[in-house]
N, C-alpha and C positions, 0 to 999 in steps of 0.2 A: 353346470356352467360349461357350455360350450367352449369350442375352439375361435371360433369366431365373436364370440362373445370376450373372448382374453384376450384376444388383438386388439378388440373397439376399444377394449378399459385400457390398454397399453398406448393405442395411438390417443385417446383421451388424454391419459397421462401426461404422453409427447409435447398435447397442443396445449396443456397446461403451463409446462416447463419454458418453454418457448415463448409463450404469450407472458408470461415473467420477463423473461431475459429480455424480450422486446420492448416489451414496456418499463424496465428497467434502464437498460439503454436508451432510450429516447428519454427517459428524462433526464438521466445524466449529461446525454450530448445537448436539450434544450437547455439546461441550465450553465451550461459552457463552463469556464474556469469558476465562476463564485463560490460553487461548494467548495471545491478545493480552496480556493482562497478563505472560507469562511471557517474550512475545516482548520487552517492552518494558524488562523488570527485566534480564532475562540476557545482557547485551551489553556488561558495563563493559570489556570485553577483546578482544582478537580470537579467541581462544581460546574463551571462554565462549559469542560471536556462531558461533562456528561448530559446537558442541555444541546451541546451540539451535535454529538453522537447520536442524539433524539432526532432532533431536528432534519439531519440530514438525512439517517435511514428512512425516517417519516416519508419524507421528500420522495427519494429514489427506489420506496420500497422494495431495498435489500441490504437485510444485514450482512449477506457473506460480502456486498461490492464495496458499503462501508470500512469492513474489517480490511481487506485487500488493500481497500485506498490505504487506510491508515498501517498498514503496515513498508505500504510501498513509500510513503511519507517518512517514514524512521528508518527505513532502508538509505533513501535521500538524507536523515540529518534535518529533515524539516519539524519533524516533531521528537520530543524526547520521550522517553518509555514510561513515564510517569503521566504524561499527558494523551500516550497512544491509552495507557489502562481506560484511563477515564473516558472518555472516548467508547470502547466497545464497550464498558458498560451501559450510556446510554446508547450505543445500535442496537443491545440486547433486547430494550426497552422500547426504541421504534421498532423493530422485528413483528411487535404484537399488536401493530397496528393492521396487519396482512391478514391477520384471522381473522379480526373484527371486521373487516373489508366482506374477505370473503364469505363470515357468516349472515351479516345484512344483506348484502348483494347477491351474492351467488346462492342461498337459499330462501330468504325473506322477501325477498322483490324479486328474484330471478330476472336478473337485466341481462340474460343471454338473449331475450327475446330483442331487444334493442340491438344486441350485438353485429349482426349484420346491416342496419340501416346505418349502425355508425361506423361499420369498417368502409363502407363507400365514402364516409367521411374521411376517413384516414386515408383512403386509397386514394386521393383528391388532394391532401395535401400533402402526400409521400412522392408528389408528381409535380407539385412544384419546384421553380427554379431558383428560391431563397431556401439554406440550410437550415433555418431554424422551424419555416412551416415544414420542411421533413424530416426533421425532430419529432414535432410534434405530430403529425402523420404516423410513425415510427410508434409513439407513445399511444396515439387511438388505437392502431391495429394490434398493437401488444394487448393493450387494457382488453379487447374484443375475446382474442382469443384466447386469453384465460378464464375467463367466463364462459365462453362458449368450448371449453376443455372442461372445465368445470361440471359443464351441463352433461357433456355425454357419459362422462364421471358419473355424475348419480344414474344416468338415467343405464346403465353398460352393471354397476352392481348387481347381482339379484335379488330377489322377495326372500325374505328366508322361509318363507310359506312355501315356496316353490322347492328350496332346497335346504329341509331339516338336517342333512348331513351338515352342515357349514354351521348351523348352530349347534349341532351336540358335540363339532370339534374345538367351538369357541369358551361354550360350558366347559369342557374338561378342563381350557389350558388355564378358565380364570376363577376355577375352583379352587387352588391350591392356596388361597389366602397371601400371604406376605410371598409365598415364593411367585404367584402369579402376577406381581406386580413387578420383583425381577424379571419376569419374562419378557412382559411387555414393556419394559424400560429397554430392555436387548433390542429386542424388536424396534421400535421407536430410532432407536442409536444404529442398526445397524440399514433400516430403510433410510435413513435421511446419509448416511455413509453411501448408498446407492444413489440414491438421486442427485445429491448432491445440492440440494436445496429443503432447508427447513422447513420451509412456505408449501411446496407440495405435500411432504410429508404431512403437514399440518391440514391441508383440505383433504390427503383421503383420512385422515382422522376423522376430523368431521363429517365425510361421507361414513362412514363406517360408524360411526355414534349413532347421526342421524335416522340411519336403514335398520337400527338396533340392533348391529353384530355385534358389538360390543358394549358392555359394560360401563358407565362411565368412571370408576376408580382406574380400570385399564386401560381408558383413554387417556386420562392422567399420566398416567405411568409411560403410556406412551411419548406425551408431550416430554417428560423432563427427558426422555432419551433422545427423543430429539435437540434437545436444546446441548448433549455431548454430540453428537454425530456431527452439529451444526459448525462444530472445531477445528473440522479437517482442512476448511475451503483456507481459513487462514493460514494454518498451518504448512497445504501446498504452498499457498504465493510465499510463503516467507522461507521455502524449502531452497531457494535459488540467491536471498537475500542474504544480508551481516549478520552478525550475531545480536544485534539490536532489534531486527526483523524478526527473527527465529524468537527471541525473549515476549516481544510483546505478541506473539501468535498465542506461545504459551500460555500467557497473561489473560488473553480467553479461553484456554482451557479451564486453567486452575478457577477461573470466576466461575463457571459454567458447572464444573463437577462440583466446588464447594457447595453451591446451591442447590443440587440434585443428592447431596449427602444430607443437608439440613432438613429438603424436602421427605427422603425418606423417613428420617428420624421422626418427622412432625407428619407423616401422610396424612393419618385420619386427622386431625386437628383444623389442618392445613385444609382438606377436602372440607371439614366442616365450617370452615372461615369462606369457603366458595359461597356454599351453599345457602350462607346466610347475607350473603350481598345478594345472591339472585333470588333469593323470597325478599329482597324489599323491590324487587322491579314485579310483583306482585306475580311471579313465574314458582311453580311446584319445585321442592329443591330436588336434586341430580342425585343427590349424596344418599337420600333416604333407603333402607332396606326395603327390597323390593321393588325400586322405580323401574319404569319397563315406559319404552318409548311409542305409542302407540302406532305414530306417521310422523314422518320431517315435518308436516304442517302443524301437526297440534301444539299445546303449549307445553307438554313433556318435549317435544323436539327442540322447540324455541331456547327451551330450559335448559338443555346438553349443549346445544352451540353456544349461547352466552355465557355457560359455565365454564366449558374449555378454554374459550377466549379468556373470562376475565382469570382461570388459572394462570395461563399463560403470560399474561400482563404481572399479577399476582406476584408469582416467581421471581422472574427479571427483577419487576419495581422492589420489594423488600429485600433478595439480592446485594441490587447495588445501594440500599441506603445500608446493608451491616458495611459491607467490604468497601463502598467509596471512603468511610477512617481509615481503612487498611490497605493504601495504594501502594505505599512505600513499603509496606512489610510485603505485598504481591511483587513489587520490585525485586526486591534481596531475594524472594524466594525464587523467581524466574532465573536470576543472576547466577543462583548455586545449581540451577538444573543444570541450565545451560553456561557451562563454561568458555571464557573468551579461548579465540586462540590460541597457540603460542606466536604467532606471527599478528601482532599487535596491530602495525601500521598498516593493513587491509582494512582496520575498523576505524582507523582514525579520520576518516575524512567527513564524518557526521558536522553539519552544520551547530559550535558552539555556543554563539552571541547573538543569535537571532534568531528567536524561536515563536513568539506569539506577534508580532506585525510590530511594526514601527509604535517608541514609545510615543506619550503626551506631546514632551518638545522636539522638536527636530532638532536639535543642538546634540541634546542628547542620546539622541536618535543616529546620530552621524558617529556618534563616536565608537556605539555599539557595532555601526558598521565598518570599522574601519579596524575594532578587534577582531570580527568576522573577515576584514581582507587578511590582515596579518598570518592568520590562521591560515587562509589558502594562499594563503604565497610557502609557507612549513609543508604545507601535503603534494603540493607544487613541485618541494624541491627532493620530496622521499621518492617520487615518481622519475625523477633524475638518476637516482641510485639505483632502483629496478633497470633503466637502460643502462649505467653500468655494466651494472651484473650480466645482461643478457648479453653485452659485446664480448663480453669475453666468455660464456656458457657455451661449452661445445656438446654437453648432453640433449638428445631432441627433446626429451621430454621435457626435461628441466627449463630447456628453452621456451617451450610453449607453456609453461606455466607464467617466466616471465613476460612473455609478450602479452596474455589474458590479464594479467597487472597490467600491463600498461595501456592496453584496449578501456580496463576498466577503472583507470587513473582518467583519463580522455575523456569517459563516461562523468565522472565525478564535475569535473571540473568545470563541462555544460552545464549541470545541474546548479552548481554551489554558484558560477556567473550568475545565470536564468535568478534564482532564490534572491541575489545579494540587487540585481538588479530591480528584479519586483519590489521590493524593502525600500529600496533608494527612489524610487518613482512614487511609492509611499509618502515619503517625506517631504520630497522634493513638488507635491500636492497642495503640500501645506505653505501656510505661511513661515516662511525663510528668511534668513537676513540674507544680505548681498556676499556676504563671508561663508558662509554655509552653501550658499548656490554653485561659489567658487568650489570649495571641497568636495560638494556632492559630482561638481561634473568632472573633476581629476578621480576621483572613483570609480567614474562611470567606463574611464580611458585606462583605469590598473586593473581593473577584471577582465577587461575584453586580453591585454596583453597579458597577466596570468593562464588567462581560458586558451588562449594560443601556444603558451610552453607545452599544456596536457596536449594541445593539437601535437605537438612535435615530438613528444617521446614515443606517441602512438606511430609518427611515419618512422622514426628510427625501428622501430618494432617493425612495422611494412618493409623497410631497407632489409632490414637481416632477415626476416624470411622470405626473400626473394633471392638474397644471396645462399640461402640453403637449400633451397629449392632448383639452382640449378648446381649443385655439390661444389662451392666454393666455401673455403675458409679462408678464414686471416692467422696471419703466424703471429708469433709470440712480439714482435717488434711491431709488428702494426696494433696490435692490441693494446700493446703500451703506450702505444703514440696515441691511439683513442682515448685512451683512460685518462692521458696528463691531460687531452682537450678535455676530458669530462669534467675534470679536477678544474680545471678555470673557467670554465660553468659556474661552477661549484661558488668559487671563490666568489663569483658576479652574486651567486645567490646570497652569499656571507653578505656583503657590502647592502645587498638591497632591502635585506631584511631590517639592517641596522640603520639605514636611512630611513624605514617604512615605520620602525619601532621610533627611531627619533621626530620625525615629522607628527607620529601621535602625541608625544608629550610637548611638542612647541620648540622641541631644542634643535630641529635641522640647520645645521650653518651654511654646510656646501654640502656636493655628491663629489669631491676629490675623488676617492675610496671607489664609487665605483665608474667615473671615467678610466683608472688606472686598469683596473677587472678588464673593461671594454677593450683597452688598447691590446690587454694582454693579449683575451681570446682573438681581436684580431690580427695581430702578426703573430701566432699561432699557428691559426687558419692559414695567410699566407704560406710559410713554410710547409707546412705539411702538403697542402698542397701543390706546390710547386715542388717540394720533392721528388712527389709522386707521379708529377708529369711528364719529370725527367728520369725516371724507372720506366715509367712505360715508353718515352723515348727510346731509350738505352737496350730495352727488350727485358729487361731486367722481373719486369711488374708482371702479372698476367694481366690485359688489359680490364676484361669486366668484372673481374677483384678489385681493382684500383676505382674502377666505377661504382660499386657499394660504398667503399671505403673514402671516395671525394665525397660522396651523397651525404655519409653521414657525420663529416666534418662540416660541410657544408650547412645542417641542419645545427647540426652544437655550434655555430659561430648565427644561427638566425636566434637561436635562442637565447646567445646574449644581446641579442638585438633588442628580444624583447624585452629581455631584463633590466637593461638600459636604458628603456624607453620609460619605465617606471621610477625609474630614479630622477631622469627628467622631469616628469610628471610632477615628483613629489617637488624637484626644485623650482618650477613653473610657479604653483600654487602654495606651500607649504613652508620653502625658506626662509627665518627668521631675520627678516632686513635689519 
């Protein structure tokens, strides 16, 4: 095997992986928000979670973009860990629809031949001026050139006629009986750890089946290693995520090696349960001593790619029908890997009360959301306390730990409005009373003004590192004077929470409690400020110290603007006449 001949099978590779991704992406971006929407609604079960994890991978043929999503979704608080399980167990299970793809198409019909009439196709409408024919554009040239990577794949292997060295080193390594299926389980687990996708892994399998270098027990062996190597892709996206992200990455792990432990246990069994589903499609079985594949065209070749494939399927599908009983036990179990925090309130901003789409009634549909506001008005007010902490943190580091809090309070807060708002547009679809219409659109006005305080702890966080940035501090009396505004903040937050919790149960009478909060912060505000005007009058002040230090009084008196304006809201709509 040439030098030049290891580059074709390397850029073949390339145009494989690639023509994946591309075609993977373009059906994601054709299909716009619905998956994610569909991913989000169809999970109230484990049942449901594992139809749509089918479903979807099917779709966008790719388990690793499925898993990602769905972790990046519990990372958000939009799905719970129980519902994310369910879920990659059936992407596990659309996953094995990529081999059967590629073994009908890319060996059995060879539609690389087509592949160029129809990337003209795609290149045609990749060049249109509407986004979703370049979607779709996106999606023919991907589908093209995985096929046509495909092709140069087999055709860049060699004969093993031509090069008996490469079969008497494939002989040795899958002589060794049970250890040579450890080998090529390694193998399998550590190539798809390279590539970084299952699905390639999986057609040079089947190239390598089909050209008879290998064995089909080895190929096997190969697939379940793939399907551990297949763990990682999760596992990165969840490497940056909560500890709810990091658990349900896990959660394909543990399914994945569970089933590659079972699988060993039962190999020949299991191999023998192949072999007798592919002798009833009237194909020679793979399993037998001594099968040897003549050519990819004959019916011993036909017989190695259907059997790989339905292995593959195989796996997953029995898989997730023992462990879909055992979601909750995969729960606890991820739970004691992965330990929470000790710093609790980084993980508490998971969406609680809204979790599979709006229920039956809207009635009581509103109510769920209006537990789900409650809840982000409490995460709301711990992202208050981080800006505390940081006015007075004169450590840089420490500093910039709290300012990524509050960057990533800001972060939440988008997210948890965007969710709470999708839900309420939900509802508000349906048929409503006139009472409900009323509540759902004073909802609609306390999320935007929630989603504005996380705006505003993030620009106090921008104030103080612009004030360290050109080596200013605040002494120990301005500090103070920050903290008691922070403190009647606070107090606003007391009052609104307690009007937002009485407005749920029908008991709101007035908002006294938080007009008083309101007047507080602002003749507050006044004072401090105009203190300060006259220090810096006086000479007394450094001036662009005083200018931090206006900025972010200025900000803690908008923020009980906005606090206040929630209170209104609730007594606009809400007050018990």
């Amino acid at each position: 095997m040439g030098i030049l001949q290891i580059f074709t099978l390397l850029g073949a590779l390339g145009m494989f992986l690639y023509g994946m991704n591309l075609m993977s992406s373009g059906l994601q971006k054709a299909s716009g928000n619905k998956l994610r929407s569909f991913l989000s609604a169809m999970t109230s079960n484990p049942f449901k979670g594992v139809l749509t994890g089918l479903g979807v991978t099917t779709v966008i043929q790719s388990s690793s973009a499925t898993t990602v999503m769905v972790v990046s979704f519990v990372n958000a608080g939009l799905l719970t860990l129980t519902q994310a399980i369910s879920v990659i167990m059936g992407a596990n299970i659309g996953t094995t629809v990529t081999a059967w793809m590629v073994s009908w198409l890319g060996f059995k019909a060879d539609i690389s031949v087509l592949a160029i009439p129809l990337m003209a196709l795609g290149f045609l409408f990749s060049n249109s001026k509407k986004n979703q024919r370049q979607n779709i554009g996106e999606l023919i040239v991907g589908f093209c050139l995985l096929f046509l990577g495909l092709s140069f794949m087999k055709e860049s292997v060699p004969d093993l006629n031509e090069t008996p060295e490469v079969l008497d080193f494939v002989k040795t390594w899958s002589s060794h009986g049970f250890a040579s299926v450890l080998i090529f389980l390694a193998f399998g687990t550590i190539l798809t750890l390279v590539l970084q996708s299952s699905s390639a892994t999986m057609a040079i399998t089947l190239i390598m089946l089909s050209m008879g270098w290998i064995p089909f027990p080895m190929a096997c062996a190969m697939v379940l290693g793939e399907n551990i190597g297949t763990t990682i892709t999760a596992n990165i996206a969840a490497s940056v995520g909560n500890t709810q992200a990091k658990r349900a990455a896990m959660s394909h792990t543990i399914f994945n090696l569970f089933g590659v432990v079972w699988a060993l246990i039962l190999f020949k069994p299991f191999l023998g349960l192949v072999g007798m589903i592919i002798e009833l499609f009237g194909l020679p079985n793979p399993t037998t001593e001594g099968f040897v594949v003549s050519s990819p065209t004959s019916d011993e070749g036909t017989s190695v790619l259907y059997g790989l494939s339905m292995l593959h399927t195989l796996f997953n599908t029995i898989n997730t029908f023992i462990l879909i009983w055992f979601v909750k036990a995969i729960e606890k179990a991820v739970c004691v890997i992965i330990k929470a925090p000790a710093d609790q309130e980084s993980e508490s901003f998971k969406l609680k009360y809204i979790s599979a789409g709006p229920l039956a009634t809207p009635e009581l549909a509103t109510e769920q959301a209006f537990d789900e506001i409650i809840h982000f008005a409490n995460i709301s007010r711990k992202g208050l306390g981080y800006a505390k902490m940081a006015i007075a943190e004169k450590d840089s580091d420490k500093f910039e730990e709290l300012r990524n809090k509050l960057v990533k309070y800001e972060e939440i807060s988008d997210r948890i409005e965007y969710e709470i708002a999708a839900f309420l547009n939900a509802v508000s679809a349906g048929d409503i009373s006139e009472s409900t219409s009323l509540k759902v659109k004073a909802m609609y006005k306390i999320i935007g003004e929630l989603e504005s305080l996380g705006d505003s702890g993030e620009l106090i966080s921008r104030i103080l590192s612009r004030r360290n940035v050109h080596n200013k501090t605040f002494d120990a009396t301005t500090i103070k004077k920050l903290e008691d505004m922070v403190d009647a903040v606070d107090k606003a937050y007391d009052a609104m929470i307690v009007n937002l919790e009485a407005a749920h149960k029908g008991e709101l009478q007035n908002i006294t409690n938080a007009y008083n909060a309101e007047d507080r912060i602002n003749n507050l505000r006044t004072y401090l400020r105009d203190s300060e005007i006259e220090g810096i009058e006086s000479g007394e002040k450094n001036y662009q110290t005083s200018v931090y230090y206006i900025d972010i009084v200025n900000s803690l008196e908008s923020m009980g603007d906005f606090i206040i304006n929630i209170s209104q809201d609730l007594e606009k709509y809400f007050v018990t006449k």
